[in-house]
Biopython code that builds the backbone (N, CA, C, O; Angstrom):
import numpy as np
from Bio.PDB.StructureBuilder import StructureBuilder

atoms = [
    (1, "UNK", "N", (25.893, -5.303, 20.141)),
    (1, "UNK", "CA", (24.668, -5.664, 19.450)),
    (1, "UNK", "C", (24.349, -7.117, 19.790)),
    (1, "UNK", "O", (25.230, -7.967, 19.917)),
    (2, "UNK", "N", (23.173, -7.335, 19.918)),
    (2, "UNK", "CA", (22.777, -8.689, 20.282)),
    (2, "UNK", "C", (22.811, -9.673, 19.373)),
    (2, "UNK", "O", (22.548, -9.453, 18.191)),
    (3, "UNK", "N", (23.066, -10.600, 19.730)),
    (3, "UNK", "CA", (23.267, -11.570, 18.044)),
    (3, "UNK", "C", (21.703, -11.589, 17.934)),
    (3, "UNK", "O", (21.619, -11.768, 16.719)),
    (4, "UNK", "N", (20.461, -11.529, 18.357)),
    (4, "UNK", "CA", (19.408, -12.406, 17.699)),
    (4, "UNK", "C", (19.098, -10.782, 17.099)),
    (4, "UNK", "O", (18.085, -10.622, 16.418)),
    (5, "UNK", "N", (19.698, -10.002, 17.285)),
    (5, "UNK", "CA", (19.029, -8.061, 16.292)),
    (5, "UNK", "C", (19.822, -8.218, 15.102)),
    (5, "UNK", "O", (19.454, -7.560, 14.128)),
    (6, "UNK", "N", (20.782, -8.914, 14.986)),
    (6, "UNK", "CA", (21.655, -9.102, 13.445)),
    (6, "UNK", "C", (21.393, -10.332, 13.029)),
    (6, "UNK", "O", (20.925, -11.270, 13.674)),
    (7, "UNK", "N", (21.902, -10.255, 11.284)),
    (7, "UNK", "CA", (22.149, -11.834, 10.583)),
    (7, "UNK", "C", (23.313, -11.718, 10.483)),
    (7, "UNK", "O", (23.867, -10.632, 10.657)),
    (8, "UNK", "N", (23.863, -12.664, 10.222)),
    (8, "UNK", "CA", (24.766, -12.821, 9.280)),
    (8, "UNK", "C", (25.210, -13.019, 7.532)),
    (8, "UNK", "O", (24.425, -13.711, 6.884)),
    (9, "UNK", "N", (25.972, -12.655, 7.064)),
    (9, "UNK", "CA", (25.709, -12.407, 5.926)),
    (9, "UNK", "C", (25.085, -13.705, 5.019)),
    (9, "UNK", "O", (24.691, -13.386, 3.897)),
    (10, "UNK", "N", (24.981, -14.861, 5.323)),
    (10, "UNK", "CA", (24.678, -16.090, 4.793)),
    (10, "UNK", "C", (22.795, -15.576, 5.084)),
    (10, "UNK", "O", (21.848, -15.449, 4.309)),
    (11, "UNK", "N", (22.948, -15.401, 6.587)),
    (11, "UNK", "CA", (21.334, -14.936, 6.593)),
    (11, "UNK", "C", (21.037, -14.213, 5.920)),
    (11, "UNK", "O", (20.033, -14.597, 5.320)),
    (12, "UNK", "N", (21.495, -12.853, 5.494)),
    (12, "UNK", "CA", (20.837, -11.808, 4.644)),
    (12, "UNK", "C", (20.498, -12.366, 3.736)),
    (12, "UNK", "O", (19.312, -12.364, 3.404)),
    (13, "UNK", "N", (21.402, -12.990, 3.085)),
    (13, "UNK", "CA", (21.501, -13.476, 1.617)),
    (13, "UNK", "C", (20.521, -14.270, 1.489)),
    (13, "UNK", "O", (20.218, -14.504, 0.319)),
    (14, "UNK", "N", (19.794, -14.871, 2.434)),
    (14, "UNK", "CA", (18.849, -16.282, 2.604)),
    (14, "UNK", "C", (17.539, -15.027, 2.598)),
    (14, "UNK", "O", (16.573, -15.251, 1.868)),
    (15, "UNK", "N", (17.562, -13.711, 3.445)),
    (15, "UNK", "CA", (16.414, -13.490, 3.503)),
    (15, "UNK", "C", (16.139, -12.723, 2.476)),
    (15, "UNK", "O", (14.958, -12.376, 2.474)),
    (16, "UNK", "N", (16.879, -12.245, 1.436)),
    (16, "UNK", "CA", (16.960, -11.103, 0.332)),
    (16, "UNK", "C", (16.809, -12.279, -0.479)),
    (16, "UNK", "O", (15.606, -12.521, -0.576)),
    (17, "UNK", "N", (17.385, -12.969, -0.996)),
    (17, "UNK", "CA", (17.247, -14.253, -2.012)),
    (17, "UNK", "C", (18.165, -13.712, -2.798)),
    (17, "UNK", "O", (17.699, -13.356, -3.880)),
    (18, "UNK", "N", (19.604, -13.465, -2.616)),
    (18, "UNK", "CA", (20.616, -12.998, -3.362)),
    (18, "UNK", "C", (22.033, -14.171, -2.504)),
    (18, "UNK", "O", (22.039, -14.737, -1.410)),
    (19, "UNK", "N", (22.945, -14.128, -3.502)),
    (19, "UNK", "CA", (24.251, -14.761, -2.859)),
    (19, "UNK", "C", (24.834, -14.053, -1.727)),
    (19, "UNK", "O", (24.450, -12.918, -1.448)),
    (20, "UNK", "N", (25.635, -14.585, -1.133)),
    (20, "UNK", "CA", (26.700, -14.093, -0.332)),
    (20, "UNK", "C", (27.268, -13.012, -0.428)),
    (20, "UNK", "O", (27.505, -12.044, 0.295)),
    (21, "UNK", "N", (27.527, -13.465, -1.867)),
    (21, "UNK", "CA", (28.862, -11.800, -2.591)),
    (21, "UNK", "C", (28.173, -11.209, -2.914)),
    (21, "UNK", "O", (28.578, -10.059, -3.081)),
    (22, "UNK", "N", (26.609, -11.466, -3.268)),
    (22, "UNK", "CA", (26.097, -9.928, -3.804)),
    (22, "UNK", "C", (25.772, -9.275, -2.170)),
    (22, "UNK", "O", (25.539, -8.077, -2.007)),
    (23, "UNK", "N", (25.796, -10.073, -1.256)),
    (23, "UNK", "CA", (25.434, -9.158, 0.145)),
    (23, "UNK", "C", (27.092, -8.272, 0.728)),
    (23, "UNK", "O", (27.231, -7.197, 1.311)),
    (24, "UNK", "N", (28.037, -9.198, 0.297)),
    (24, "UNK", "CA", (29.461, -8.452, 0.104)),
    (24, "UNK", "C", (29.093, -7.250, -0.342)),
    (24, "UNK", "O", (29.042, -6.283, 0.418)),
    (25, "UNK", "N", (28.746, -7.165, -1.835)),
    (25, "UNK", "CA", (28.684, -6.066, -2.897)),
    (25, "UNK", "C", (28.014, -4.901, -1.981)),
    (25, "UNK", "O", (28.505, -3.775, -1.900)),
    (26, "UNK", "N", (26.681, -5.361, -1.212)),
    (26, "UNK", "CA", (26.148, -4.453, -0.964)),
    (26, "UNK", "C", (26.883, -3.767, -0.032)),
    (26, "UNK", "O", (27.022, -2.544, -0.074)),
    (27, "UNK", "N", (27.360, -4.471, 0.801)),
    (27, "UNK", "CA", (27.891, -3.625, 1.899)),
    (27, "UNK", "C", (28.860, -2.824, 1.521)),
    (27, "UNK", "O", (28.835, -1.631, 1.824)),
    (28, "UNK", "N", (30.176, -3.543, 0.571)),
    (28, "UNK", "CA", (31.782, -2.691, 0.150)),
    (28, "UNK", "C", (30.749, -1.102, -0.588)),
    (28, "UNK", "O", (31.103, 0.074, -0.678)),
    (29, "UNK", "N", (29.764, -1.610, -0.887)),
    (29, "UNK", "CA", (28.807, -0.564, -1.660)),
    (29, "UNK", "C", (28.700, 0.420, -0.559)),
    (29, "UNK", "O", (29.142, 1.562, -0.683)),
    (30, "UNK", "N", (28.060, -0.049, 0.625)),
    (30, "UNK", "CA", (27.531, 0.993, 1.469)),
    (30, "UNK", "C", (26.060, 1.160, 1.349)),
    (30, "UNK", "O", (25.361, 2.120, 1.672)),
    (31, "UNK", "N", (25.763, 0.099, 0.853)),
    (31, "UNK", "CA", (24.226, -0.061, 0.683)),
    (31, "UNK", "C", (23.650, -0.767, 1.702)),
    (31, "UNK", "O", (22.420, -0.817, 1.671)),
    (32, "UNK", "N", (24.416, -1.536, 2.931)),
    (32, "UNK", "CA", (24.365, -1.937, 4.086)),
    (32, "UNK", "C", (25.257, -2.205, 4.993)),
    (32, "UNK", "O", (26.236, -2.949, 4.938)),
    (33, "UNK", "N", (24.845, -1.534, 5.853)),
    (33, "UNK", "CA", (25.866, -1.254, 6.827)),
    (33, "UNK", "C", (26.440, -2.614, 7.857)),
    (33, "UNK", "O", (25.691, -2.685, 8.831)),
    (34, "UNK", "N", (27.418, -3.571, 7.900)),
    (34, "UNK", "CA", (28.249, -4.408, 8.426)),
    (34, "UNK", "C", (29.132, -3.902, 9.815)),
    (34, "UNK", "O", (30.115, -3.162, 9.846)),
    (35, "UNK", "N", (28.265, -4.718, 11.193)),
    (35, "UNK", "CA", (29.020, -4.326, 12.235)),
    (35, "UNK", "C", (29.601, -5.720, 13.007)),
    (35, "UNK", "O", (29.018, -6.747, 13.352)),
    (36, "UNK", "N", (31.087, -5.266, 13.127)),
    (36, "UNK", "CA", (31.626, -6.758, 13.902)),
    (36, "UNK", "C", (32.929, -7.019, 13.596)),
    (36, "UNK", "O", (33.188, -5.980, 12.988)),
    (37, "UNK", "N", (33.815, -7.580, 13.581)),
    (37, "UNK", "CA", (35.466, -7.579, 13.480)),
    (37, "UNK", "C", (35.492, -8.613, 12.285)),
    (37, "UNK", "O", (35.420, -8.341, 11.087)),
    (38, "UNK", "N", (35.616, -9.917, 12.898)),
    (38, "UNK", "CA", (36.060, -10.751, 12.001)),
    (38, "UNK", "C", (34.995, -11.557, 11.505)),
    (38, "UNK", "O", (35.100, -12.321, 10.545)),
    (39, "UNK", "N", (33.590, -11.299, 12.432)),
    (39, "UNK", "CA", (32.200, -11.865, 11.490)),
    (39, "UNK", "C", (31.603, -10.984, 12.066)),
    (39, "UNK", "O", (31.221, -10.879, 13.231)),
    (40, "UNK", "N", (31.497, -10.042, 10.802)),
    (40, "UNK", "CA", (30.462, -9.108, 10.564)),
    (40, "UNK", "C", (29.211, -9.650, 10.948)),
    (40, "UNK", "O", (28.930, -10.845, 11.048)),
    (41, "UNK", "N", (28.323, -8.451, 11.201)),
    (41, "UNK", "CA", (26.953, -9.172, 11.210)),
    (41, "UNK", "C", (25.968, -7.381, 10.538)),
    (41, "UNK", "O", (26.386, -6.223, 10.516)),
    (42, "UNK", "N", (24.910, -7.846, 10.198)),
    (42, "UNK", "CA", (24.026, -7.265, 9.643)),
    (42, "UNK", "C", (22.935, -6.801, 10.297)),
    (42, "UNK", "O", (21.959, -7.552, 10.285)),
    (43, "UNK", "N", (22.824, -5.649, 10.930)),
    (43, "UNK", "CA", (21.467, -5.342, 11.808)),
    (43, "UNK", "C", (20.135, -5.778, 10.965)),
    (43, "UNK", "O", (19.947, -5.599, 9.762)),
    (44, "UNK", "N", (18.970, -6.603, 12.222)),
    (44, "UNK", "CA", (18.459, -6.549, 11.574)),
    (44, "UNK", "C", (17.218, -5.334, 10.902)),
    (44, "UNK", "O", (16.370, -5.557, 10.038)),
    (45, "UNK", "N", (17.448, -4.232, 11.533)),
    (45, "UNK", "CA", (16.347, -3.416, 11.144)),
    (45, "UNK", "C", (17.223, -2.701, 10.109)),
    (45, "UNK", "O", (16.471, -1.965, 9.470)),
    (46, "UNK", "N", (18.388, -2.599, 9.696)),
    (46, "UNK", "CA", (19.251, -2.255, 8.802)),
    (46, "UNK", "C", (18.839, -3.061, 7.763)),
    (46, "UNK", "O", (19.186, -2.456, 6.748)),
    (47, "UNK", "N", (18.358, -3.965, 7.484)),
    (47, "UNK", "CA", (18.071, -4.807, 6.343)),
    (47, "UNK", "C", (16.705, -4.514, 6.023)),
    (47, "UNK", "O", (16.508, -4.212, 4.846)),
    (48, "UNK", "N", (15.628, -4.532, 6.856)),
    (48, "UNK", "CA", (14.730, -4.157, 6.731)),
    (48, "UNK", "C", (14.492, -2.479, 6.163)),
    (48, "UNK", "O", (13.630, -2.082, 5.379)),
    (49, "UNK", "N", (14.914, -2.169, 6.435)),
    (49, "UNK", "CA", (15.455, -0.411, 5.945)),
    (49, "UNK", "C", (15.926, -0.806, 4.408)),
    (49, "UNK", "O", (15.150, -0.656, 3.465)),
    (50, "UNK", "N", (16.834, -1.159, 4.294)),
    (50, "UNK", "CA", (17.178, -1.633, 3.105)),
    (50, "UNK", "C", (16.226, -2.061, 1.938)),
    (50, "UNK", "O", (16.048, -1.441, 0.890)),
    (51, "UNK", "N", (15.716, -3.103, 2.277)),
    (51, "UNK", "CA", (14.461, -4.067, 1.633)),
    (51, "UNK", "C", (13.604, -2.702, 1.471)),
    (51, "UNK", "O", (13.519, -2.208, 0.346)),
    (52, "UNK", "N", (12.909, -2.030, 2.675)),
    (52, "UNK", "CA", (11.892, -0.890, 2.248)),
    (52, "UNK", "C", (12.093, -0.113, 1.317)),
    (52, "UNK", "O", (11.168, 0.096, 0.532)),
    (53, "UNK", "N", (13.656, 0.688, 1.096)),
    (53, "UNK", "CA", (14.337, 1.291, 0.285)),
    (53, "UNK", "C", (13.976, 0.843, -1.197)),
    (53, "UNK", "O", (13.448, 1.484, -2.105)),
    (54, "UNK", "N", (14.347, -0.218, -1.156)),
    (54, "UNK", "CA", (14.868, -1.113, -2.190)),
    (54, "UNK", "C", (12.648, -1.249, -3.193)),
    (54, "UNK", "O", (12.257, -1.073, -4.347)),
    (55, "UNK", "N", (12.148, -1.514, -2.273)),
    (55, "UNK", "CA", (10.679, -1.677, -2.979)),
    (55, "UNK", "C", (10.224, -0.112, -3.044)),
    (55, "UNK", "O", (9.095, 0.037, -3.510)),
    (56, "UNK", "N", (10.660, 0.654, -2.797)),
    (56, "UNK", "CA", (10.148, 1.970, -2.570)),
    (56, "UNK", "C", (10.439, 2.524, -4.428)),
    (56, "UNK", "O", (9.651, 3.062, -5.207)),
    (57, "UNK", "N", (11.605, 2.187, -4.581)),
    (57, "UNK", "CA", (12.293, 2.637, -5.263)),
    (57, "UNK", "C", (11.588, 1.671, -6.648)),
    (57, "UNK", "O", (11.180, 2.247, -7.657)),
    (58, "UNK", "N", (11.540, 0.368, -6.513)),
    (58, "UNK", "CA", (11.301, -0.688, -7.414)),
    (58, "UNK", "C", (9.863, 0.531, -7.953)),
    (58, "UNK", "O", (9.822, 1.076, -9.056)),
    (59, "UNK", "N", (8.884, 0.696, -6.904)),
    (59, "UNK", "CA", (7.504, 1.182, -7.478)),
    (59, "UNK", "C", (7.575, 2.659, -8.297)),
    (59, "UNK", "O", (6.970, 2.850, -9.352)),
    (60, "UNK", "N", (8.321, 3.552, -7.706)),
    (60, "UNK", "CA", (8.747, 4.328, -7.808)),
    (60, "UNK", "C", (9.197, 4.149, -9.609)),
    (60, "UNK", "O", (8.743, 4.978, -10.397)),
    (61, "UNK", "N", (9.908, 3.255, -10.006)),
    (61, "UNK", "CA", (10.385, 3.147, -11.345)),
    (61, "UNK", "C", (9.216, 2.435, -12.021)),
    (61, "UNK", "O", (9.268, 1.693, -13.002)),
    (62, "UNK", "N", (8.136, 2.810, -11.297)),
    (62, "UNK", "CA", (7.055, 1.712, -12.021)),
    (62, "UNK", "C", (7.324, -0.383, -11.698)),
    (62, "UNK", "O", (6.322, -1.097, -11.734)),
    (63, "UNK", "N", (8.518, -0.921, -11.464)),
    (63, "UNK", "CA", (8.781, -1.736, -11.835)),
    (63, "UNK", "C", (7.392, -3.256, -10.489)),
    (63, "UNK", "O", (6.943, -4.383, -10.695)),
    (64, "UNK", "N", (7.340, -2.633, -9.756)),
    (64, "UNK", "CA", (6.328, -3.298, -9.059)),
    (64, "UNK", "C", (5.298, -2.646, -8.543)),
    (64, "UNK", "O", (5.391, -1.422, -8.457)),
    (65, "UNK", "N", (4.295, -3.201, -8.163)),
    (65, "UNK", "CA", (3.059, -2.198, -7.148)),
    (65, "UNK", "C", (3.579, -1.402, -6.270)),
    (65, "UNK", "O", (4.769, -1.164, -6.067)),
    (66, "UNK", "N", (2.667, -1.001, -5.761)),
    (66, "UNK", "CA", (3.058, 0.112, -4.502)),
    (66, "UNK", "C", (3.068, -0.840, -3.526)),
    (66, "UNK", "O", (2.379, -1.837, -3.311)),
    (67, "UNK", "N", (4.535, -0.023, -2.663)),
    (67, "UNK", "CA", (5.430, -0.828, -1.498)),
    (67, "UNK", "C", (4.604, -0.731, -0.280)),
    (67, "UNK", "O", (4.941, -1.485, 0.633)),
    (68, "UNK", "N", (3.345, 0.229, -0.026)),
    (68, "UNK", "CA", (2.632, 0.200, 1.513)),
    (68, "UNK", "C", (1.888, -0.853, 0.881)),
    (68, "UNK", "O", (1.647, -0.951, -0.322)),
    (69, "UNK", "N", (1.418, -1.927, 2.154)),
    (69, "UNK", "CA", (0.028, -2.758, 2.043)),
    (69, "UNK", "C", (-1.236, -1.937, 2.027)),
    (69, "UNK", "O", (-1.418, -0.989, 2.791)),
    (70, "UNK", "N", (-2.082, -2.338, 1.137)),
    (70, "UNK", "CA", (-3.438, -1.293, 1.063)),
    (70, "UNK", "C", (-3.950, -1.094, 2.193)),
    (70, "UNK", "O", (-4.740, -0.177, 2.419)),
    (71, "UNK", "N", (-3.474, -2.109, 3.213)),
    (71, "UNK", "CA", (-4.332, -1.641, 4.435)),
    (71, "UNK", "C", (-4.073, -0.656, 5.376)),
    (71, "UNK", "O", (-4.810, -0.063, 6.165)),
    (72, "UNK", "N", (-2.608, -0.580, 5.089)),
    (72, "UNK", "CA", (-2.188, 1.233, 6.089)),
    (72, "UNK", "C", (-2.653, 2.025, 4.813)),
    (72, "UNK", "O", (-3.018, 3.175, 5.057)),
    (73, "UNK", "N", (-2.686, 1.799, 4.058)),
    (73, "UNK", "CA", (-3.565, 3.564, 2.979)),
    (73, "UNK", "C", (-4.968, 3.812, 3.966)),
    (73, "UNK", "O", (-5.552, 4.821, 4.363)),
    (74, "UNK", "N", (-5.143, 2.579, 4.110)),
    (74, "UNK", "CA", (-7.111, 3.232, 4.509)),
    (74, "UNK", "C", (-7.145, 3.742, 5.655)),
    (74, "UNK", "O", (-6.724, 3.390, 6.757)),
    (75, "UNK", "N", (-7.744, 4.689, 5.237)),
    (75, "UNK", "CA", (-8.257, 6.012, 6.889)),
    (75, "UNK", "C", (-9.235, 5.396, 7.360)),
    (75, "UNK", "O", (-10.075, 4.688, 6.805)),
    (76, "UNK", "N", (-9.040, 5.816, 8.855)),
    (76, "UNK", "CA", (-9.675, 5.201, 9.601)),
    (76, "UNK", "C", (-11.237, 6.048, 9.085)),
    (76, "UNK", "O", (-11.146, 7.229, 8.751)),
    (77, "UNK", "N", (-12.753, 5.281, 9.053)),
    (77, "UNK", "CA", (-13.606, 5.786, 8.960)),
    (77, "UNK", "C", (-14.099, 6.413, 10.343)),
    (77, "UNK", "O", (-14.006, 5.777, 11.392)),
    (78, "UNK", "N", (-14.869, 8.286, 10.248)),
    (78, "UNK", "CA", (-15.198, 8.756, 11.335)),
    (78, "UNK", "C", (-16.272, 8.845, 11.249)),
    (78, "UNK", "O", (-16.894, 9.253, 10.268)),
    (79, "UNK", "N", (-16.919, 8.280, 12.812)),
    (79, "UNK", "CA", (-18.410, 8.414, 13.066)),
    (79, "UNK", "C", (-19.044, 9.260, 13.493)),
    (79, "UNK", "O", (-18.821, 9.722, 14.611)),
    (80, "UNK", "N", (-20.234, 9.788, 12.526)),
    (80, "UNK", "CA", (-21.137, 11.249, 13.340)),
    (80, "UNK", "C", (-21.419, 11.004, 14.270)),
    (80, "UNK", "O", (-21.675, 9.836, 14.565)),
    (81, "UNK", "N", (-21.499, 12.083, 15.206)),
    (81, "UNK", "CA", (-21.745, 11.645, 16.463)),
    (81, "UNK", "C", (-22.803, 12.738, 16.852)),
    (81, "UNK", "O", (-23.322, 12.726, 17.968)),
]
sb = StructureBuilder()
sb.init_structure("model")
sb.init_model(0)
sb.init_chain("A")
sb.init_seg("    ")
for serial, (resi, resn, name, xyz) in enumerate(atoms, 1):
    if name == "N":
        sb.init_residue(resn, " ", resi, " ")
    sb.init_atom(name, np.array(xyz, "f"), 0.0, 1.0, " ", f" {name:<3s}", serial, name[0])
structure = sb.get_structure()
């Protein structure tokens, strides 16, 4: 894996706005997947997957708006022709 496609867990934690150990938590969890020996690293579309998950679910419980931006809802308008 390329280092610039992963973070590291200090990064996750920087881009989630959570500590270190809660990015620990997630992973011993299995809530994100950690690839690498002795410094793990964090894919980054694995996080992003995550994060989507994670707001999908937030709206889903009511607890925030809806997770698409209004602008992928809107259909494209079709012209008579």
């Amino acid at each position: 894996m390329e280092e610039f496609e992963a973070l590291t867990f200090a990064d996750a934690a920087d881009q989630l706005g959570i500590s270190v150990d809660e990015v620990r938590s997630l992973v011993v969890s299995g809530a994100l997947q950690a690839h690498g020996g002795t410094r793990p690293r964090i894919a980054y579309d694995e996080l992003v997957h995550f994060v989507r998950d994670q707001r999908e679910r937030a709206f889903v419980l009511g607890i925030t708006g809806h997770p698409v931006p209004a602008l992928l809802l809107m259909r494209p308008e079709r012209h008579a022709e």
